[in-house]
Structure formats: C-alpha cells, structure tokens
DODRENVO-709535 format. One line per field, with one value per residue: residue number from 0; x negated, y, z of N, C-alpha, C in turn; residue in three letters. Coordinates in pm, whole numbers, plus 50000, padded with zeros to 5 digits. Atoms other than C-alpha are relative to their C-alpha. Example, Ala and Ser with C-alpha at 12.3 -4.5 7.8 and 13.67 -1.06 7.14 Angstrom:
<pts>
num: 0	1
npx: 49911	50082
npy: 49881	49881
npz: 50000	49994
capx: 48770	48633
capy: 49550	49894
capz: 50780	50714
cpx: 49910	50077
cpy: 50120	50109
cpz: 50000	50073
residu: Ala	Ser
</pts>
This chain:
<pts>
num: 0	1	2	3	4	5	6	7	8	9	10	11	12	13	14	15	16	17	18	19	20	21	22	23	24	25	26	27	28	29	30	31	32	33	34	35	36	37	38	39	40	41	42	43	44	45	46	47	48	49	50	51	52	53	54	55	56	57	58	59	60	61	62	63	64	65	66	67	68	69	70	71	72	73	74	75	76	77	78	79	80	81	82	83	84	85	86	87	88	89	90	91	92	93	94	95	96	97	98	99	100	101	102	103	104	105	106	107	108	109	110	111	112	113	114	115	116	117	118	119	120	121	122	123	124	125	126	127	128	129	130	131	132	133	134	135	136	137	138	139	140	141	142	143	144	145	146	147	148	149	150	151	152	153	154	155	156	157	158	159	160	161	162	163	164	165	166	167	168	169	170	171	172	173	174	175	176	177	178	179	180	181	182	183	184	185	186	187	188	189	190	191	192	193	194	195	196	197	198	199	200	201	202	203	204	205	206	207	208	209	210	211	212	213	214	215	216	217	218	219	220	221	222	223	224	225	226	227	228	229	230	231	232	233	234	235	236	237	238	239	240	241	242	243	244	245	246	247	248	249	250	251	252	253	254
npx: 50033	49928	49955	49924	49882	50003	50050	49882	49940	50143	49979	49898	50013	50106	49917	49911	50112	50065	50089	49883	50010	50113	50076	49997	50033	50130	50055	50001	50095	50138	50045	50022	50164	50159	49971	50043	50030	50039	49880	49997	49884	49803	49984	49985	49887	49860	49991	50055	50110	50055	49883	49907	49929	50034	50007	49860	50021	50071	49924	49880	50008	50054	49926	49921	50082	50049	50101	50093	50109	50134	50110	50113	50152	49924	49941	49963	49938	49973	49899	49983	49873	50044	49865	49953	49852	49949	50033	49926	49810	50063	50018	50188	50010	50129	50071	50142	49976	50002	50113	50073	50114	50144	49983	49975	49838	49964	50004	49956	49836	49965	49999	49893	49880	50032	49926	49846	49947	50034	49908	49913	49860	50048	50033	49942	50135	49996	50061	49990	50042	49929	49968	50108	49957	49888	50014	50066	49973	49970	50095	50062	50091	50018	50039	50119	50031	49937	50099	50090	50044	49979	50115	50077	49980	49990	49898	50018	49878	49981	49917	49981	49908	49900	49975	49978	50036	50008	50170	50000	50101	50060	50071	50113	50009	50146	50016	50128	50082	50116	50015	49858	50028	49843	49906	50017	49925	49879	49977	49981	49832	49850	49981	49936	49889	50020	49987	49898	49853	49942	50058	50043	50113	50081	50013	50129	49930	50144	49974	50090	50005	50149	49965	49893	50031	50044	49885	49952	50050	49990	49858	49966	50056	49977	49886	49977	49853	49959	50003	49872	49993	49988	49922	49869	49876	49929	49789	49922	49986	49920	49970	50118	50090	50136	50078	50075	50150	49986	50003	50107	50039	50070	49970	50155	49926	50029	49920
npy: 49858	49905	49881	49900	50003	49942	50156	50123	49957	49980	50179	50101	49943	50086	50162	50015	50017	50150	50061	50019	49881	49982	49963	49872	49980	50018	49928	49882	49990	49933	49873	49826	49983	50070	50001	50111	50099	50181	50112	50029	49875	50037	50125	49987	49916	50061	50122	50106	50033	50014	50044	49955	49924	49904	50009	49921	49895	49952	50031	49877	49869	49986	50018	49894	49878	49902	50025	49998	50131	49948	50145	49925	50082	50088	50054	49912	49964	49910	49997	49849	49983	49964	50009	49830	49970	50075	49871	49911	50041	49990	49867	49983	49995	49977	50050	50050	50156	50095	49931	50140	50024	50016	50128	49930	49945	50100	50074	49910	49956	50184	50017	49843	50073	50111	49922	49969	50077	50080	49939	49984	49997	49971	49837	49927	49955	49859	50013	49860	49863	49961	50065	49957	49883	49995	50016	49923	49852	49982	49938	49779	50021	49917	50055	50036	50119	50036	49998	49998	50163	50076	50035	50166	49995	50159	50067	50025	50034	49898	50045	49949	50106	49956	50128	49956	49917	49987	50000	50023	50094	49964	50136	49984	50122	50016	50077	50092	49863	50000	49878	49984	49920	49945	50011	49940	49953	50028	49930	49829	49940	50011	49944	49911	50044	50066	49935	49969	50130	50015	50153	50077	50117	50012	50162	50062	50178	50064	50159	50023	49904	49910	49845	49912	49885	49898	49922	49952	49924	49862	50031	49901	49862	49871	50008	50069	49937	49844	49972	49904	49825	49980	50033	49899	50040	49979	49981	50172	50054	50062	50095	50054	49966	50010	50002	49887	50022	50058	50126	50081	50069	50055	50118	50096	50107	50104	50033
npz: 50019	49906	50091	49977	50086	50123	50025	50051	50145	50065	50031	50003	50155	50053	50007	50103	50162	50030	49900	49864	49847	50020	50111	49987	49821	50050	50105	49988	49934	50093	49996	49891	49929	50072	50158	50034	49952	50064	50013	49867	49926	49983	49956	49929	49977	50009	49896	50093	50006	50138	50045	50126	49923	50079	50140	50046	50003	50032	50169	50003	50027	50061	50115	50011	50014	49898	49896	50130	49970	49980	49933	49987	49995	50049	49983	49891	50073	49979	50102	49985	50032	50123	50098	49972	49964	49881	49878	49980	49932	49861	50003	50023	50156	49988	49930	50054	49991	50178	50065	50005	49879	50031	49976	49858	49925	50026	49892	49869	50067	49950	49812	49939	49985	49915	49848	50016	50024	49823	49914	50040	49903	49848	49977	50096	50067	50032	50086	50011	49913	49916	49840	49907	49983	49901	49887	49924	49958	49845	49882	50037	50118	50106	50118	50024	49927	50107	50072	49903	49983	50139	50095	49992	50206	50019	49987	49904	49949	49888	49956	49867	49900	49885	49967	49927	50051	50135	50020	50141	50070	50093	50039	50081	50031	50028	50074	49964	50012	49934	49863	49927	50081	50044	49862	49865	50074	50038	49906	50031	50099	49905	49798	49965	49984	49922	49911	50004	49985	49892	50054	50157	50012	50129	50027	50085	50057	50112	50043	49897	49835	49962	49937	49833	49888	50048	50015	49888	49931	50042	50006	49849	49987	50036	49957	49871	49926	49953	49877	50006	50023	50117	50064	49972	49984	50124	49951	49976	50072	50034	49882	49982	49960	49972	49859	50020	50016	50184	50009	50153	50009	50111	49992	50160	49990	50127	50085
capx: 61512	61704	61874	62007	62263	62039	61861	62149	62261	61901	61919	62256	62197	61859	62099	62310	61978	62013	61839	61970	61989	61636	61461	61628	61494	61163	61138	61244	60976	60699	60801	60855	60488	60245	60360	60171	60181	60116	60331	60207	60388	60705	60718	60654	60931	61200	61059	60904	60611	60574	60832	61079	61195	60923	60869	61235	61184	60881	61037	61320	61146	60869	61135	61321	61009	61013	60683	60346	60107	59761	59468	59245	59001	59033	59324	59400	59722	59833	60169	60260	60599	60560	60938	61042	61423	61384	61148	61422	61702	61464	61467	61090	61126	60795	60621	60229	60311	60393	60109	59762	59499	59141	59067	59006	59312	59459	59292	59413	59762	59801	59700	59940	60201	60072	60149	60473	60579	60480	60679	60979	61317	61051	60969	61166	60927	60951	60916	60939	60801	61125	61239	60902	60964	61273	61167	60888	61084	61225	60892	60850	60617	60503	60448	60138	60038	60195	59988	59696	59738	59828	59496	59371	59498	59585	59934	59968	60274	60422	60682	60887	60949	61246	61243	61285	61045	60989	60620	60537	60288	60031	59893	59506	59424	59034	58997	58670	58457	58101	58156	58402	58340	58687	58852	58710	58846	59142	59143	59065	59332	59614	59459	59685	59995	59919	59871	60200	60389	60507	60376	60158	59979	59690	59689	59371	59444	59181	59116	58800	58699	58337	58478	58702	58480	58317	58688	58782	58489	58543	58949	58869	58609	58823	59139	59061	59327	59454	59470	59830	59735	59729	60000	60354	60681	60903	61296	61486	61477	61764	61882	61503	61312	60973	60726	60597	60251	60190	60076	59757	59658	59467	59572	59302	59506	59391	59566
capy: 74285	74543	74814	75144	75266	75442	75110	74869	75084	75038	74669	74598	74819	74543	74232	74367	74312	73891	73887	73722	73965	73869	73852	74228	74309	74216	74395	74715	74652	74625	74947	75197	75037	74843	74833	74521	74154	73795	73490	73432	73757	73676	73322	73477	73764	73501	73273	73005	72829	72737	72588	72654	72931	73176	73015	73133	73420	73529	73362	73611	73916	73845	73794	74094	74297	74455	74256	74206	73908	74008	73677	73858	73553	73224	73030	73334	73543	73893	74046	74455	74556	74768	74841	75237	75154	74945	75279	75501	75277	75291	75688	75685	75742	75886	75691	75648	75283	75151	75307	75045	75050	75039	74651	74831	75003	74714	74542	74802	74820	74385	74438	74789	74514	74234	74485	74608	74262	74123	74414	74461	74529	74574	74940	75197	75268	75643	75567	75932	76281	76384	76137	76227	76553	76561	76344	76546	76854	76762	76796	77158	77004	77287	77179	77275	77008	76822	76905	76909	76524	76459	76567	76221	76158	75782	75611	75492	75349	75593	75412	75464	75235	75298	75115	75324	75582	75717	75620	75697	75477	75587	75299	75287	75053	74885	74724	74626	74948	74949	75222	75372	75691	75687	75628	75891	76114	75968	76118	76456	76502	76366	76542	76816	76618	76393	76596	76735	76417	76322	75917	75764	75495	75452	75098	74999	74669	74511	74167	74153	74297	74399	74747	74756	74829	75096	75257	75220	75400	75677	75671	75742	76010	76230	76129	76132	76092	76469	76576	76676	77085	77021	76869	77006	76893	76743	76767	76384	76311	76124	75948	75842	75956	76124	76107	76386	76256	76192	75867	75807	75513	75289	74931	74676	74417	74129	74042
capz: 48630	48844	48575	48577	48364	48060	48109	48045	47730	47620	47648	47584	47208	47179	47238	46974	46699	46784	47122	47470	47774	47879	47557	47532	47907	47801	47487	47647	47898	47648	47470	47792	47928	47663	47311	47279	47450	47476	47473	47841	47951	47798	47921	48258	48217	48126	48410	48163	48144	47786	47516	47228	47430	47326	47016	46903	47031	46867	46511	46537	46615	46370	46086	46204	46148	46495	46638	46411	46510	46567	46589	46780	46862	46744	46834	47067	46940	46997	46934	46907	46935	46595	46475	46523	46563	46912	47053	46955	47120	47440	47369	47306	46883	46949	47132	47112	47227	46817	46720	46645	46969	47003	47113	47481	47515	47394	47697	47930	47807	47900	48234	48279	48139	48378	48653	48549	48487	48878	49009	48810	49080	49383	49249	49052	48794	48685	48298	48180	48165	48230	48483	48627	48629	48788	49078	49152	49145	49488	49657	49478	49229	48992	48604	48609	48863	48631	48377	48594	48629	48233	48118	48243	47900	47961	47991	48349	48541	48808	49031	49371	49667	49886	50195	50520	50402	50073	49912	49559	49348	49137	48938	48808	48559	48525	48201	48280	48379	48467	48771	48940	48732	48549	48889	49053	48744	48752	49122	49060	48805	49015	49401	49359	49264	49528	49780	49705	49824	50179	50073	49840	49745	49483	49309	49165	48926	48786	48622	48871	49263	49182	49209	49494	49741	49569	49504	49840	49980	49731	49785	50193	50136	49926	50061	50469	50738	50790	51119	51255	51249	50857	50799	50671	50737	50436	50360	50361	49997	49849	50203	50242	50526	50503	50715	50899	50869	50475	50411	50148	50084	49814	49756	49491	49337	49061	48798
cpx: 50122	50065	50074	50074	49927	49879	50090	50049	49914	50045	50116	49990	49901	50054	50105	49935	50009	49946	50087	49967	49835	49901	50039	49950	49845	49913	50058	49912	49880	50005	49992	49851	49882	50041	49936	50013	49977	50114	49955	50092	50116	50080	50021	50129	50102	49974	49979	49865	49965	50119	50034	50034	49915	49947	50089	50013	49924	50019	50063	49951	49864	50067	50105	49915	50009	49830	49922	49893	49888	49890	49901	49882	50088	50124	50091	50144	50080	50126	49982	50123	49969	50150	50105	50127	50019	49911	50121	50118	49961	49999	49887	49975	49905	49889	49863	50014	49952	49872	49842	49875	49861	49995	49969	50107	50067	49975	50082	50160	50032	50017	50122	50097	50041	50070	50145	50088	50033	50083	50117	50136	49917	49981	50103	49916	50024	49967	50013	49974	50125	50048	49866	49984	50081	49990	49919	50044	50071	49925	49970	49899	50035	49948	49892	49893	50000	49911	49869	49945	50001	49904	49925	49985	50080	50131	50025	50158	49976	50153	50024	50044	50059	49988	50054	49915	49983	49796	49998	49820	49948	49885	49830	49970	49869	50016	49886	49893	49900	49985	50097	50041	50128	50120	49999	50046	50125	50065	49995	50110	50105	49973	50123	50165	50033	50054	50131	50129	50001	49893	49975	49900	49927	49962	49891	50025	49884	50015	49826	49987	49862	50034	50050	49940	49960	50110	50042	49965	50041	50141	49954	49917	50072	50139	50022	50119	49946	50070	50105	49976	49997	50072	50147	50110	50090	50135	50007	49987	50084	50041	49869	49930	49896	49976	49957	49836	49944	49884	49903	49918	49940	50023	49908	50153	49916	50116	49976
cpy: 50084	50120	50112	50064	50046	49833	49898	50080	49947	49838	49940	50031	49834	49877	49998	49943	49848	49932	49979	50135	49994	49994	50189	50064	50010	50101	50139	50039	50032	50133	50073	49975	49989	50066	49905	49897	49905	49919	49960	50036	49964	49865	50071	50067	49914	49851	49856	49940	49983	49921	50032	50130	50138	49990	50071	50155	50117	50020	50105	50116	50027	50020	50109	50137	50093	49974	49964	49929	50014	49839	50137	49893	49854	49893	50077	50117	50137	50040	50189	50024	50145	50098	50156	50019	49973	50150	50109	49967	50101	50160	50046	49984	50072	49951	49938	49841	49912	50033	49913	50116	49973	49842	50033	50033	49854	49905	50032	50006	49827	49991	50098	49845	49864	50056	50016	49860	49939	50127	50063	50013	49966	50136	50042	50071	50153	50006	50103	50080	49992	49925	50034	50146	50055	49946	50053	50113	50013	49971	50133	49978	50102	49895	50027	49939	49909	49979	49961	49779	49954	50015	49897	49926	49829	49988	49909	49974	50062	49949	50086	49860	50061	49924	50177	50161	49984	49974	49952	49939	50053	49882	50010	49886	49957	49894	49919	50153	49916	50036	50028	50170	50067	50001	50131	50130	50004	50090	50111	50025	49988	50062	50121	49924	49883	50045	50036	49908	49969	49856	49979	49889	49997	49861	49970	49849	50005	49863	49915	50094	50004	50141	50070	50063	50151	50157	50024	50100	50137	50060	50049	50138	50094	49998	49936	49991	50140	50001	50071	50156	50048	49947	50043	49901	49959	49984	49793	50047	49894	49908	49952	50105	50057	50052	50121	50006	49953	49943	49969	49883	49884	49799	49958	49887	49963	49945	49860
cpz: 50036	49839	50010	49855	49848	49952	49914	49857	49919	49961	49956	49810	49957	49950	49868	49852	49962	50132	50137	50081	50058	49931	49948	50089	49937	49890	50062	50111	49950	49943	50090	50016	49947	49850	49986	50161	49978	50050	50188	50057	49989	50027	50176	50037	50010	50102	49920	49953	49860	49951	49870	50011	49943	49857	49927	49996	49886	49845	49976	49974	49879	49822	50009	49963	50113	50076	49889	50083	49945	50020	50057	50071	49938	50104	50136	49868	50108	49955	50020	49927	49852	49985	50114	50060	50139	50059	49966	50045	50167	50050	50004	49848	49983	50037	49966	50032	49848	49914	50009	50108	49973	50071	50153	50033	49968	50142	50113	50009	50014	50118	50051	49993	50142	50124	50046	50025	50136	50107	49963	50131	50136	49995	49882	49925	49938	49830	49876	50026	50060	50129	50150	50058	50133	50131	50084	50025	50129	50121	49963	49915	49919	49853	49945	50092	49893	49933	50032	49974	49852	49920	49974	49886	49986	50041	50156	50090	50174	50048	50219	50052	50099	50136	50117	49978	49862	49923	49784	49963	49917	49964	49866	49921	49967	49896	49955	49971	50067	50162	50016	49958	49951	50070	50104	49883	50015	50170	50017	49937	50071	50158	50016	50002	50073	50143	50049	50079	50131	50027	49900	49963	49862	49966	49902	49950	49941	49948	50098	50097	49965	50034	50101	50083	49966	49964	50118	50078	49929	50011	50179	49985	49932	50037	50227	50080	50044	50132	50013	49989	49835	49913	49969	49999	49853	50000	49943	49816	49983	50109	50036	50126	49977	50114	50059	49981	49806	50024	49838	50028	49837	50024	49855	49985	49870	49952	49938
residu: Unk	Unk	Unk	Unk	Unk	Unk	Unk	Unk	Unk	Unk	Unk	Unk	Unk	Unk	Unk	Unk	Unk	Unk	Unk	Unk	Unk	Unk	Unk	Unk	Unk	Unk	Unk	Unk	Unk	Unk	Unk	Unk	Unk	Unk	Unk	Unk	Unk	Unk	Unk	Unk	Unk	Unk	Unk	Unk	Unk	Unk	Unk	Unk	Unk	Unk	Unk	Unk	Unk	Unk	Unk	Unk	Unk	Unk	Unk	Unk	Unk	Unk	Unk	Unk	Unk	Unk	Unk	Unk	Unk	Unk	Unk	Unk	Unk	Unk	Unk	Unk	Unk	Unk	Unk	Unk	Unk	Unk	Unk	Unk	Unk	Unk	Unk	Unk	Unk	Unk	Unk	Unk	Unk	Unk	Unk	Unk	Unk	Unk	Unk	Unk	Unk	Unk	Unk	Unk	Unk	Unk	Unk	Unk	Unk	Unk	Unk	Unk	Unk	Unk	Unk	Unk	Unk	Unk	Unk	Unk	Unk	Unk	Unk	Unk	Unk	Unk	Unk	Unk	Unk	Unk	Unk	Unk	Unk	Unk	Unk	Unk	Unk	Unk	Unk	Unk	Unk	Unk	Unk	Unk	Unk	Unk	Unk	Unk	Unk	Unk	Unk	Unk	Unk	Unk	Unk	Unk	Unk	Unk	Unk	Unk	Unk	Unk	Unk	Unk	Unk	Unk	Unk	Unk	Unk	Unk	Unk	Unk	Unk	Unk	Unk	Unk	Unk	Unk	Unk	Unk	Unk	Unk	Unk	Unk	Unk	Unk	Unk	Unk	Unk	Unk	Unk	Unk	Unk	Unk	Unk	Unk	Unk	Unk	Unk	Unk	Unk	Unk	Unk	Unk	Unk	Unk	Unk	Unk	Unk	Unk	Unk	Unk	Unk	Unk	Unk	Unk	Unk	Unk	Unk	Unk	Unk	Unk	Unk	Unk	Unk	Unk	Unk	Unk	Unk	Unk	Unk	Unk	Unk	Unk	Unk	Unk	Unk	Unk	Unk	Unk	Unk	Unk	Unk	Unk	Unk	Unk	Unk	Unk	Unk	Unk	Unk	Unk	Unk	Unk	Unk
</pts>
C-alpha cells in the first residue's frame, strides 16, 4: 500500500496501539472505506491465505475493543471496526462508518472494500470531502455540483489515475439490484460533476454481470461521444496532461 504523508501519520499512530505496519495499513483502510470486514479481506490485504496470522490479529483487536464480531450466518463471521479512537486517528471522529448497518449496506460496504482492496497503490483514492474538494477545484468545480452529486446519499470510492493523462474514477457499487434503476440515479446526480472533468471513468462492481449490459447501454445513451464543436479545452493539471477530447467511459468489473 502506496502512502502519503497524512497517511503514514495515520498508520504509524495505529502501530503504536500493538499492531504491525500492515495490520495498521489495513485497519486504516477499513475505516476511510467500509467500517466493517471479513477475515478473507484481511488475509488478502496482508497477502495471506489463511493462518495464525489473522487469527492474532483479530485476538488483539477484539481484546482491545476496537473490532466487534458479528455471526451473521452460521459458521459465517463478520467483524466491524467499532472503536471511536482509531476513526479519529484516521481524522474521521465522525464517521458514519462505526456506526451499525442495515444487513444490505453491510453487503454493499464488503464489496466497496473488495474494490478498494484489489486497487490499493494503482489509484489515488480521494478519501475526503475535503481532499475531494480540493481536487476538483482545479477543474473550476462549483460546490454545488458537489452537492449536486452528494444527494446520491451513499458512500462511494472516488479515486485518480495518473498515467500520461489524467482520468478520474467514479466507482458504483451493485449489491445485488434487481435493475439498473439505482445506477441510472446514481448518473444523474454525478452528470454535472462529470461532465466537468477532462477524463473519467464509471466503474460498475458487482458480485454478478446480469446487469452490465443493461448499464452499459444506459452509460452510452446518456453519456454519447461529443463531437469536437462541443468540446472545451482543459489547463495541464498537476504535470498531467488532459486531453482535449474528454474521455467517458464505463468499465463492469466482478468481484
């Protein structure tokens, strides 16, 4: 896991509670994105298939009273980071995260982590109004765009990839919908602060593809290619290129 400096304070404070460097890594992953996981996840985070390894783990933070062990079927086991002091290391001493889930969100909030977890130090995840803020304020993003997109109401991971151009990520999550209904919501709310951006991509995650196509088609009709006479010019962002052609696109992925 890639870190930046209010990062490494974050984690290096966690390591001070008892925990190694990536058992701290981890747990400052679950609060910024889920507030709850499973012993899969953090086997995967620390590159581990199964063991002592998150047994210890789990001992520790259950006896430190930061994590609270959920059965939610039989022989199936839930955890939820719980413990107020580790969201206010993270600078989230608010955070709806610690707070107990409907057994849906709960679903939805595994997979967000699933995501986060499979692209950790490939994207710079934006895990803040304000950091969100601030990076949109160097396309001229207004705050009530902003707003605009936060009525969606849901928790949603908003990342950047650098490579030669600049292309920001807006990540949807399907916790198992009927229709494509809360997708095509989820598109209205964000068209304006979309629009706004040079590059972008829309990531549909699911834990099944019955929906994709159905997203895709609705993902080109309200997002067609724009024809150069409607497109505007953008300034270089942080050494990054943009394009003069802005760049929407919709990517499906399974989890």
């Amino acid at each position: 896991m890639s870190t930046r400096p209010g990062q490494y304070d974050a984690i290096d404070t966690i390591r001070c509670l008892g925990y190694s460097e990536r058992q701290a890594s981890f747990i400052y992953t679950v609060a910024v994105h889920s507030g709850y996981f499973l012993r899969r996840q953090f086997n995967f985070s620390v590159q581990r298939r199964r063991g002592w390894i998150a047994a210890n783990f789990l001992a520790k933070a259950k006896r430190a009273g930061h994590v609270r062990e959920i059965q939610c079927a039989p022989g199936r086991l839930l955890y939820q980071l719980c413990a107020k002091q580790l969201y206010r290391i993270v600078g989230q001493k608010n955070s709806p995260n610690r707070r107990a889930k409907s057994p849906r969100e709960v679903r939805r909030r595994l997979i967000m982590l699933d995501y986060v977890l499979a692209h950790l130090g490939k994207q710079e995840f934006l895990e803040t109004d304000a950091s969100r803020r601030k990076f949109f304020a160097q396309f001229g993003v207004k705050d009530d765009v902003l707003a605009s997109a936060s009525k969606f109401g849901e928790l949603l991971p908003v990342s950047v990839r650098r490579e030669k151009t600049l292309t920001v990520l807006f990540t949807f999550i399907d916790e198992g919908q009927r229709s494509i209904a809360k997708f095509e919501r989820f598109l209205s709310a964000h068209d304006k602060l979309l629009c706004s951006l040079p590059a972008f991509e829309v990531i549909y995650v699911s834990i099944a593809p019955e929906l994709f196509k159905e997203a895709q088609d609705l993902f080109r009709r309200l997002f067609p290619v724009r024809p150069a006479t409607h497109l505007k010019k953008f300034p270089v962002i942080g050494g990054q290129i943009s394009p003069t052609i802005p760049k929407a696109e919709l990517i499906v992925e399974l989890v």
